[in-house]
C-alpha positions in Angstrom: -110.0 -67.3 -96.2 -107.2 -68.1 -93.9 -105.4 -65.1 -94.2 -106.7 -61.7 -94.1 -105.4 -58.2 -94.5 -105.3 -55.9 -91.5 -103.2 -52.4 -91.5 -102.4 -49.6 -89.7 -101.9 -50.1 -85.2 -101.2 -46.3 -84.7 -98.1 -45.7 -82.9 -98.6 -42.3 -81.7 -95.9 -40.0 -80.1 -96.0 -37.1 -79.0 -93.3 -34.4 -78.0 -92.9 -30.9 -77.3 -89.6 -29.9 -78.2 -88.9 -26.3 -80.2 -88.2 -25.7 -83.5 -87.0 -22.7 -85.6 -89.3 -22.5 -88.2 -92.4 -24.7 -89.9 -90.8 -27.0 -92.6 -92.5 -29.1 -95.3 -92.3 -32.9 -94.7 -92.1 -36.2 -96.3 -93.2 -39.5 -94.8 -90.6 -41.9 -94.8 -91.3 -45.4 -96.4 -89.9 -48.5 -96.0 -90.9 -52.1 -97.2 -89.8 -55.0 -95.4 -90.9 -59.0 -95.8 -91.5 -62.3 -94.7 -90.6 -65.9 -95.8 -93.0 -68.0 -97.4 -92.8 -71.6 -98.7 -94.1 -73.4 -101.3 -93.9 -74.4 -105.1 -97.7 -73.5 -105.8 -100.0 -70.4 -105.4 -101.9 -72.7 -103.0 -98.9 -73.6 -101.0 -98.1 -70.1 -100.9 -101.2 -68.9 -99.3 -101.4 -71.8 -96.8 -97.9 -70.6 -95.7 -99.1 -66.7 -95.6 -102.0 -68.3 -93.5 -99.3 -69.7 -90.8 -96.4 -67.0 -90.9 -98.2 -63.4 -91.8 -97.8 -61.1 -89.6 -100.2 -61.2 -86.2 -102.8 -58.6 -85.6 -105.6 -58.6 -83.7 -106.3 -62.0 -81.5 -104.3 -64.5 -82.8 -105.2 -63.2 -86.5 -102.5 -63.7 -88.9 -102.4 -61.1 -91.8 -101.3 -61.3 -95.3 -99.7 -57.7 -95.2 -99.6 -55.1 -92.7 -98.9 -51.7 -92.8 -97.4 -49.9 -89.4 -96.2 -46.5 -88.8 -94.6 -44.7 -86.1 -94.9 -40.9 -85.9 -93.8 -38.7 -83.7 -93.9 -34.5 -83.6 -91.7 -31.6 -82.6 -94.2 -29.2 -81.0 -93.5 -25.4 -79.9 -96.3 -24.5 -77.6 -96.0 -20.1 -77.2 -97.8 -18.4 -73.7 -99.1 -15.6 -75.4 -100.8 -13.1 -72.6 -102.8 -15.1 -70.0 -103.6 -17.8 -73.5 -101.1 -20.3 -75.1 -100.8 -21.2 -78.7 -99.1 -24.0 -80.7 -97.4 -22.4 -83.2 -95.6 -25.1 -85.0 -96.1 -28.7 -85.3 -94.1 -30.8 -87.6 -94.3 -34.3 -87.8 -91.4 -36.9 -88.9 -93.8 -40.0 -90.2 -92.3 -43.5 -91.1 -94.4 -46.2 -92.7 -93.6 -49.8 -93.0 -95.2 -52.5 -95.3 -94.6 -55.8 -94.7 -95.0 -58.3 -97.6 -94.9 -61.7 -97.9 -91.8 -63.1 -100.2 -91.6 -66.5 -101.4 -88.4 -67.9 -99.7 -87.0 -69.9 -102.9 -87.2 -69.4 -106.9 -90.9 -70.3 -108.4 -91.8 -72.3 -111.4 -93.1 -69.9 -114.1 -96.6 -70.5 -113.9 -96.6 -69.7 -110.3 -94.4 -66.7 -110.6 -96.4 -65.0 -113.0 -99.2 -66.0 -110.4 -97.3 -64.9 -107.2 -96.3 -61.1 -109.1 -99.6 -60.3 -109.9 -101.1 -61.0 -106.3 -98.3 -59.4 -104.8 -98.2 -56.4 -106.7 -102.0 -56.6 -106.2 -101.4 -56.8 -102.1 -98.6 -53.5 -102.8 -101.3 -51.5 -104.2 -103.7 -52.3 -101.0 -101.2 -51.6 -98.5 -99.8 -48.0 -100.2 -103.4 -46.7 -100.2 -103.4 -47.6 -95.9 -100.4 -45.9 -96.1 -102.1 -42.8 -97.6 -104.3 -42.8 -95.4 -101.8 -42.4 -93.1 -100.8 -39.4 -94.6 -103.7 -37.6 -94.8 -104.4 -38.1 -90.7 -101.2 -36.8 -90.3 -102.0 -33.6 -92.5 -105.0 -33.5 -90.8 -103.6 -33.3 -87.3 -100.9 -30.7 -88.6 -103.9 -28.6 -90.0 -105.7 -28.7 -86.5 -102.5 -28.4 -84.8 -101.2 -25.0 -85.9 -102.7 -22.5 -84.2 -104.6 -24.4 -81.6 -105.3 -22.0 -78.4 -106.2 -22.1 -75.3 -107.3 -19.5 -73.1 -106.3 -19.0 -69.2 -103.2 -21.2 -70.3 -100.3 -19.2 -69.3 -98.6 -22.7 -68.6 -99.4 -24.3 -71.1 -101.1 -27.3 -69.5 -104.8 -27.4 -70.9 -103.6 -27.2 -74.4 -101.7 -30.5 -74.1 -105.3 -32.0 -72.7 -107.4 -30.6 -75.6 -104.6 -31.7 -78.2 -104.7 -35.2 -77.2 -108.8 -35.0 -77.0 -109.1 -34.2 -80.4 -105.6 -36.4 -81.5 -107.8 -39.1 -80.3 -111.0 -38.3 -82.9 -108.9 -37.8 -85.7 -107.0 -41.0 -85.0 -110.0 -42.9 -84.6 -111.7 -41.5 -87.8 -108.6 -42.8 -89.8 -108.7 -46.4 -88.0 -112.7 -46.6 -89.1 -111.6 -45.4 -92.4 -108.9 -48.6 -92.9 -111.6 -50.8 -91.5 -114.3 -50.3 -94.0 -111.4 -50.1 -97.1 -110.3 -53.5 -96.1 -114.2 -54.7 -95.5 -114.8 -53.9 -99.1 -111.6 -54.9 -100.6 -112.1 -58.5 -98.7 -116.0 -58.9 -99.5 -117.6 -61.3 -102.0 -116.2 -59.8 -105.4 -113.8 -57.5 -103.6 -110.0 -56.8 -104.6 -108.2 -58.7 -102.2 -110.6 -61.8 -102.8 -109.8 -61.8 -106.6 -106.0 -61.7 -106.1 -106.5 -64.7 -103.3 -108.6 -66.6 -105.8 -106.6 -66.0 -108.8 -103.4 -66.8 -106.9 -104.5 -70.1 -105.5 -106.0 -71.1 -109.0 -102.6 -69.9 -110.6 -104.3 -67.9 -113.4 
């Protein structure tokens, strides 16, 4: 396969700026594409092969999910100990999709829409996972404390330590989704096949 799908290059942000009160919050989504070219599925694919977006070395991608989240954080010296007593996040994840750049013959339409609603559905469950690291991290977050902090310094440390685990736990999590969905028989490989073979 030329052309493979790789999501989710964390973006991680972090602040430390106060906030009256713990809201609920929604991640903010966004879809954006890229040109394609071609008359046929085959065409089509050789073009995702050549303009997808880059990840990895050199790697090009047929869609790729990104995000960039950052967090208002109110840390709270409480006695010789300091607590974080808020965190809330403000998540925004892109999907970028290929998009043929002129009209299609029919055949290869009805082609194109299946793969690419096919692709969609890959990328919004990367996206959930998304979601659910950042839920996590709020979870953990919340009441984190640390003892003979009066400044507030080795909180920050042990944050990022355990920032880091989650954050890796999500990555492995994407990589093992997309292993399965691009294996012999898997999603991704159907909707490659079917597209190429305009069925």
């Amino acid at each position: 396969m030329k052309a493979g799908v790789r999501s989710c290059v964390l973006a991680v942000c972090f602040a430390s700026l106060p906030i009256v009160a713990h809201a609920q919050w929604q991640a903010i989504e966004t879809v954006k594409t890229y040109a394609v070219a071609g008359k046929s599925g085959a065409e089509l694919y050789e073009s995702i092969g050549g303009r997808g977006p880059e990840v990895g070395s050199k790697v090009r991608a047929i869609a790729y999910t990104g995000f960039k989240l950052t967090w208002t954080r109110k840390y709270e010296p409480q006695g010789d100990a300091c607590v974080l007593v808020s965190a809330q996040p403000k998540l925004i994840i892109t999907y970028t999709l290929p998009k043929p750049a002129e009209q299609l013959p029919v055949s290869t339409r009805k082609s194109w829409d299946t793969f690419i609603a096919g692709v969609h559905k890959h990328e919004l469950v990367h996206g959930d996972m998304i979601k659910d690291m950042v839920k996590e991290i709020e979870a953990m977050s919340v009441g984190l404390t640390a003892t003979a902090d009066p400044d507030c310094r080795k909180i920050r440390n042990d944050l990022t330590k355990r920032l880091s685990e989650i954050s890796n736990k999500q990555r492995q999590r994407a990589r093992d989704f997309d292993k399965t969905e691009l294996s012999d028989g898997g999603n991704l490989q159907q909707l490659v096949l079917k597209l190429v073979r305009e069925q």
